[in-house]
C-alpha positions as CSV (number, residue, x, y, z in Angstrom):
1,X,-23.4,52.9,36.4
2,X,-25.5,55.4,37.9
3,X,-25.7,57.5,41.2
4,X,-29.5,57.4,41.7
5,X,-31.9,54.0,41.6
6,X,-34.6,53.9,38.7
7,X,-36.8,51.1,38.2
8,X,-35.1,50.2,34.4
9,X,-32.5,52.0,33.1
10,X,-32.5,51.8,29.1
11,X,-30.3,52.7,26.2
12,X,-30.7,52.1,22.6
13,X,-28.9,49.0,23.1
14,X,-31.4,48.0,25.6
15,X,-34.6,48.9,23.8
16,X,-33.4,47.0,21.2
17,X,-32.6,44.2,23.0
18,X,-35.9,44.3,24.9
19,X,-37.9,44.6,22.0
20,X,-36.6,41.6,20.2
21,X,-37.0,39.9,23.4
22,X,-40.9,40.8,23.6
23,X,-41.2,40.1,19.3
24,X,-39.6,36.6,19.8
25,X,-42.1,35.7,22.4
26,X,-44.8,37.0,20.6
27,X,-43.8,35.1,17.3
28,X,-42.9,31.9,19.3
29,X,-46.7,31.8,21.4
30,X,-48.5,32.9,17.8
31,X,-46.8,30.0,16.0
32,X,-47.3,27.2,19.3
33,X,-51.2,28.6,19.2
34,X,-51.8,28.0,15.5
35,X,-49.8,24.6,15.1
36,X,-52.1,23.4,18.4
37,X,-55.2,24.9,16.5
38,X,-54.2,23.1,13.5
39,X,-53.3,20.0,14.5
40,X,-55.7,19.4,17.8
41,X,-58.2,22.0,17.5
42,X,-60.1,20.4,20.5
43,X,-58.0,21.9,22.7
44,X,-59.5,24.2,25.4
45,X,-58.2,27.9,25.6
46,X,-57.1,27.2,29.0
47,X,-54.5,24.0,28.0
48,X,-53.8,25.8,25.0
49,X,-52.5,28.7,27.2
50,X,-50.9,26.7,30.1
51,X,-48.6,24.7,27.3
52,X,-47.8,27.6,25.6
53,X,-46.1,29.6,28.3
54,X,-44.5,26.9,30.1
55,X,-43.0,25.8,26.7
56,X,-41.8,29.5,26.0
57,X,-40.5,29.4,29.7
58,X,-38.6,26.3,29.3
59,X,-37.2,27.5,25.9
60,X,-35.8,30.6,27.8
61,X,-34.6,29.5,30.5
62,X,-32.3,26.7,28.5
63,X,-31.1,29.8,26.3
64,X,-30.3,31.9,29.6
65,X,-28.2,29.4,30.9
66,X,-26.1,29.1,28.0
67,X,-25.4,32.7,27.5
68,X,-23.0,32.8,30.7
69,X,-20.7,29.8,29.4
70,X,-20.9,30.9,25.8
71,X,-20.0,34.1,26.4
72,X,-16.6,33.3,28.3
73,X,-15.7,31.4,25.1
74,X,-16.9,33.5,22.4
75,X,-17.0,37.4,23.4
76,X,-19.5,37.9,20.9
77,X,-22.3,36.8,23.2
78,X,-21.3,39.6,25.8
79,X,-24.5,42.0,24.5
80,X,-26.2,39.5,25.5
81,X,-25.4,38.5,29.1
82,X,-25.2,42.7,29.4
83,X,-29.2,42.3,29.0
84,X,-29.6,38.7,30.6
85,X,-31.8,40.2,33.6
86,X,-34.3,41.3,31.2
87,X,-34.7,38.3,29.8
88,X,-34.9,36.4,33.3
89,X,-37.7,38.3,33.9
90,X,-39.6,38.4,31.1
91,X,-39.2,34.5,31.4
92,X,-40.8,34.3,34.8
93,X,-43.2,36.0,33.4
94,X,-44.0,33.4,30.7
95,X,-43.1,30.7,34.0
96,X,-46.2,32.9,36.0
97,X,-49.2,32.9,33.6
98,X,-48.0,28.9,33.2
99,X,-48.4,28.8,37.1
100,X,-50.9,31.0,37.3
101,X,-53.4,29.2,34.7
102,X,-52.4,25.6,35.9
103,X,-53.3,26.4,39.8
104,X,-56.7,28.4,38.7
105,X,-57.7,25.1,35.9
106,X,-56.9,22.7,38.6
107,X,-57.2,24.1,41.8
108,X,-59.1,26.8,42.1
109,X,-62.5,25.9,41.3
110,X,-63.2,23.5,44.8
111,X,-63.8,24.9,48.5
112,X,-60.0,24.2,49.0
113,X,-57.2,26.1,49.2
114,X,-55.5,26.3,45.7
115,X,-52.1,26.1,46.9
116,X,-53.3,23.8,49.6
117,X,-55.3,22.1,46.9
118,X,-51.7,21.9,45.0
119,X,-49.8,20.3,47.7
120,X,-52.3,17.5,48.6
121,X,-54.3,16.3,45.9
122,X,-51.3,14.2,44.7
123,X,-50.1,12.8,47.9
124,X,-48.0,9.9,46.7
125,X,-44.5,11.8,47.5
126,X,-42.6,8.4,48.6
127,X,-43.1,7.4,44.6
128,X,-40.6,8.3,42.2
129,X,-43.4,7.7,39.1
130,X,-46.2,9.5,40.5
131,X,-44.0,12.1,42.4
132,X,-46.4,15.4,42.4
133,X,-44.7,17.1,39.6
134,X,-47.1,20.3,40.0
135,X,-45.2,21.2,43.6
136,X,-42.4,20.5,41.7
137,X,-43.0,23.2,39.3
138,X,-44.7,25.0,42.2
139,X,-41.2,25.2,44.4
140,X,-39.3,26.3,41.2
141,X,-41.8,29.2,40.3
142,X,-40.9,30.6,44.0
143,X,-37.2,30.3,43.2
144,X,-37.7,32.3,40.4
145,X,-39.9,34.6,41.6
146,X,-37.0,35.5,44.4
147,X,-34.4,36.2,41.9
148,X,-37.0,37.8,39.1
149,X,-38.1,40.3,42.4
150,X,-34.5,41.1,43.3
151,X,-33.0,41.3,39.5
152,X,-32.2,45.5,40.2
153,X,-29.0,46.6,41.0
154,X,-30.7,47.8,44.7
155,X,-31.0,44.8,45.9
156,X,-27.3,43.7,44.9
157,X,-26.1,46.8,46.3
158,X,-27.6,46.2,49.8
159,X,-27.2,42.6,49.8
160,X,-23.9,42.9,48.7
161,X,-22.8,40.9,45.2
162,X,-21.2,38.0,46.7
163,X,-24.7,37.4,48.4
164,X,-26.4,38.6,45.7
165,X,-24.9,36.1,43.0
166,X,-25.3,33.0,45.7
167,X,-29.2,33.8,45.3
168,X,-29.1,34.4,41.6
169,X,-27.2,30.8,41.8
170,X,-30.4,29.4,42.9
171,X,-31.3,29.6,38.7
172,X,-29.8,25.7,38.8
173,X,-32.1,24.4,42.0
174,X,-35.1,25.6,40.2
175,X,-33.7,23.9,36.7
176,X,-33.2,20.7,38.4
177,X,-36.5,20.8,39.9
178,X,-37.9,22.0,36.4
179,X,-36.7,18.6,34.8
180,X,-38.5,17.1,37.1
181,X,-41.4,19.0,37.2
182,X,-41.5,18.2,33.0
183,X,-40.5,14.7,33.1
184,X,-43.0,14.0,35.4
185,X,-45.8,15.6,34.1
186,X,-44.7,14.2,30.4
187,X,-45.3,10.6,32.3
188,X,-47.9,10.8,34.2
189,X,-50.0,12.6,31.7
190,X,-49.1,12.6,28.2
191,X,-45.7,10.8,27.5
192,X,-44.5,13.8,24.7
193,X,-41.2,12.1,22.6
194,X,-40.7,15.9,21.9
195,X,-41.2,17.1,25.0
196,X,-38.7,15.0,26.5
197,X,-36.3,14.7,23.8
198,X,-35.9,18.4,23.7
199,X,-35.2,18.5,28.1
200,X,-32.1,15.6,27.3
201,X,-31.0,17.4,24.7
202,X,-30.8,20.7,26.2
203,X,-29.9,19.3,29.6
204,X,-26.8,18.0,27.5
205,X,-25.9,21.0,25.6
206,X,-26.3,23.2,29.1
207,X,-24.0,20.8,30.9
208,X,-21.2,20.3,28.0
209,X,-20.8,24.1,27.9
210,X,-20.3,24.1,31.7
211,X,-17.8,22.0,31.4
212,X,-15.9,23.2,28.2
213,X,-15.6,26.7,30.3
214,X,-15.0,25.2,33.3
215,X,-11.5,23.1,31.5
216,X,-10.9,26.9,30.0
217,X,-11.2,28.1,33.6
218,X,-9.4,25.4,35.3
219,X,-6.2,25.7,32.9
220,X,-6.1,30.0,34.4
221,X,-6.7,28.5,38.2
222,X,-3.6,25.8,37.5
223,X,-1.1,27.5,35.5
224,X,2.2,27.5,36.7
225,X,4.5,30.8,37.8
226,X,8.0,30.5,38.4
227,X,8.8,31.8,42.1
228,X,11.6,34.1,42.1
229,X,12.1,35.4,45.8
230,X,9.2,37.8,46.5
231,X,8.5,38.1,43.1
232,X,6.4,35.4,41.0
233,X,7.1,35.1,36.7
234,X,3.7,35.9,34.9
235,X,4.6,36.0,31.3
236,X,6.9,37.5,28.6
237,X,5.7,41.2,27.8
238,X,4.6,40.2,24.3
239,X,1.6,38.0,25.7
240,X,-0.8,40.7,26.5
241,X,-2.4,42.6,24.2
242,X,-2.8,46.2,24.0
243,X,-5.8,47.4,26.1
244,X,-6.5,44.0,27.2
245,X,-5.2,42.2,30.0
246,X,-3.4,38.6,31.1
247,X,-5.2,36.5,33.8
248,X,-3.9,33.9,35.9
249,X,-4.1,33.0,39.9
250,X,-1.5,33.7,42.4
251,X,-2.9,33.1,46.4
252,X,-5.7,31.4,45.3
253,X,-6.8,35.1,43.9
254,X,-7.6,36.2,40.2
255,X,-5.3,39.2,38.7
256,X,-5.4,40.7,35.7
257,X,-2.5,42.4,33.8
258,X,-3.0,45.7,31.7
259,X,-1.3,47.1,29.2
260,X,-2.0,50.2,27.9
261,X,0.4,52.8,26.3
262,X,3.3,51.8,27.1
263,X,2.3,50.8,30.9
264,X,1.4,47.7,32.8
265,X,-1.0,47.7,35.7
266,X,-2.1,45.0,38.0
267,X,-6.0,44.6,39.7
268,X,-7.7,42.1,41.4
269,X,-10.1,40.1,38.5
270,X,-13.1,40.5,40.2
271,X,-15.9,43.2,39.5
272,X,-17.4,44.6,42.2
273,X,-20.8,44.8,40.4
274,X,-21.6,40.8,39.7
275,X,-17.7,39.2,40.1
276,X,-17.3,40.0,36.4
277,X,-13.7,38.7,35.2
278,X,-12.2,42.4,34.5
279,X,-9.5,41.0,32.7
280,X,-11.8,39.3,29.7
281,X,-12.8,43.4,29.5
282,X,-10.5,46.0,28.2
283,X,-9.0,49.7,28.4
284,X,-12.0,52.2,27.3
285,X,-11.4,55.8,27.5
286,X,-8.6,54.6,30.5
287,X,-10.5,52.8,32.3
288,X,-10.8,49.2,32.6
289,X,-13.6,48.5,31.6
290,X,-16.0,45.2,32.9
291,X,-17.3,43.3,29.6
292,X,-20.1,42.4,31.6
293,X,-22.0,46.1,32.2
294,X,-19.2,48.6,31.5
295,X,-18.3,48.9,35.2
296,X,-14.9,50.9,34.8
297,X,-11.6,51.2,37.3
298,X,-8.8,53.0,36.6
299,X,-5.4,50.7,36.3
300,X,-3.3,52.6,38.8
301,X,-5.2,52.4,41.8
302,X,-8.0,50.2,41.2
303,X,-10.9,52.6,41.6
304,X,-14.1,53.5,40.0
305,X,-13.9,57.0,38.6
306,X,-15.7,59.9,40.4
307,X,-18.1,60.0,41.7
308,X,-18.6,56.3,41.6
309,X,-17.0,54.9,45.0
310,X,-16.8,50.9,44.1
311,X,-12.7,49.5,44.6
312,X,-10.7,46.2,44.3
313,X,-7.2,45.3,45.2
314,X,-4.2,46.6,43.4
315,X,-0.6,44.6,42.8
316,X,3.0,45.7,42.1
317,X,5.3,44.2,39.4
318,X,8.3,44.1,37.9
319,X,9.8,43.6,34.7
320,X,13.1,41.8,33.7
321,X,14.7,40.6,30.1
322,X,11.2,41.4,29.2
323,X,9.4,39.3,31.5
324,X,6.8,40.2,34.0
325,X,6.8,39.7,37.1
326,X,4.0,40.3,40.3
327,X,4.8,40.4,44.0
328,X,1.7,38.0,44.9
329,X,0.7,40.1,48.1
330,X,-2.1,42.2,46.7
331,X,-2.5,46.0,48.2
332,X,-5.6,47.3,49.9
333,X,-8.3,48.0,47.6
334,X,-7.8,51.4,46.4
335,X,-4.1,51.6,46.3
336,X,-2.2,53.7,44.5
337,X,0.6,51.4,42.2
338,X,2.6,53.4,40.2
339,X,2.0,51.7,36.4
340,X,5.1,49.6,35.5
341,X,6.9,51.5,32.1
342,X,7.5,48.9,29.5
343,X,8.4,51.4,26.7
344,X,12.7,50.8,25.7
């Protein structure tokens, strides 16, 4: 977190990251280049180019939408998501010299209009076949373009992050319209086994990790609480680990349940930051700490440590015969909730 806006903010974490990031995209359009060299060496620079990003963009897009799911079921992807913006961009990037070399090939060189060119010289929009795949791939460039341009933690600041991740949710419009925009073009132009093989294949592996996390999701959201007056039972002390937290859904709401030396302490789930699930985080330095970027909230009341100003609500429990229990009615955001004693 930080008090003043910079254009990147990096740590050794994220230099590393970054650079394996720019190697791997490097090694990946070296090694498309000289297989297309080898193999159809009558391939123009230009074709050569335009295939070799948008296969590169493809490729990274697939991989960032399966670092979200796989790293709610395997914590060992979280370094990853922490740098997932960087990696967005860079693959718009890789999406814009695609665009960029496809319009200027194909458009660009008449009296018209290039984008104008884009959207008529294909005209047959009523056919499913011989849909226009380019505006296809044309509409999802401006998609990502939108979320690549507000990717900094200004714009989700100001827009706020519930608008801010509604936007960034567009990532799933401008897939759909990318399968399109491949399957097309694969069709209509040179039917590729691989090409196509790899979109089903990754379209299934994107969607069954979806689903797998949204079961694992779904079992939190329907869990059942015995009701005991004001008071609802969560679990027997011995479930939570220490520094970590117990999840489950009370009011339609997320809550997660500290422990940490000898205390409990109850918070809304929700980072403030992107809607990170605090409670898949842990206790750092007594904070709870977001495993998504290290946003940190102190247990007992639910707010960011000075000078950092970001809150979220706080709840009251109760323990009996070693059994928690939460009063379901969360306090303001901020509150100040004395931390439950569990030590005998």
């Amino acid at each position: 977190m930080g008090l003043d806006y910079k254009l990147v903010i990096w740590n050794k974490y994220k230099k590393q990251y970054d650079i394996i990031i720019a190697v791997s995209m490097f090694v990946y359009l070296f090694a498309f280049a000289l297989v297309t060299i080898t193999y159809n060496s009558e391939t123009s620079i230009e074709t050569l180019v335009i295939r070799a990003f948008g296969s590169l963009a493809i490729i990274m897009l697939h991989v960032i939408l399966v670092i979200g799911p796989l790293s709610r079921l395997n914590t060992n992807f979280l370094p990853i998501l922490y740098n997932r913006r960087h990696l967005g961009v860079s693959m718009f990037i890789a999406a814009l010299i695609h665009g960029g070399f496809g319009i200027f090939q194909f458009h660009a060189l008449g009296n018209t209009n290039p984008i104008y060119s884009l959207f008529i010289s294909n005209v047959e929009y009523n056919s499913l076949v011989n849909f226009p795949f380019q505006v296809l791939g044309f509409l999802a460039l401006i998609i990502l373009f939108i979320m690549a341009s507000t990717s900094h933690d200004f714009f989700l600041a100001n827009l706020s992050a519930k608008v801010w991740k509604r936007l960034h949710m567009m990532v799933y419009i401008a897939y759909a319209l990318l399968i399109g925009h491949v399957f097309l073009g694969a069709f209509q132009q040179e039917a590729s086994l691989f090409t196509v093989g790899f979109m089903v294949l990754g379209f299934i592996g994107i969607a069954s990790l979806h689903l797998i996390t949204a079961f694992k999701e779904r079992k939190i959201d329907h869990s059942k609480y015995i009701e005991n007056s004001q008071w609802l039972k969560v679990c027997h002390i011995d479930e939570i680990e220490e520094t970590k937290a117990k999840i489950f859904t009370t009011k339609k709401e997320r809550v997660a349940i500290f422990k940490h030396n000898g205390e409990l302490s109850a918070i809304h789930n929700v980072c403030k930051h992107q809607g990170g699930p605090l409670g898949e985080g842990k206790i750092i330095d007594g904070c709870i700490t977001s495993p998504w970027h290290g946003y940190q909230y102190l247990p007992q009341n639910g707010q960011s440590p000075p000078p950092f100003n970001e809150k979220v609500a706080t709840y009251q429990l109760k323990l009996e015969n070693s059994f928690v229990f939460i009063n379901p009615q969360a306090f303001p955001e901020g509150s100040e909730i004395e931390p439950l004693s569990i030590e005998l």
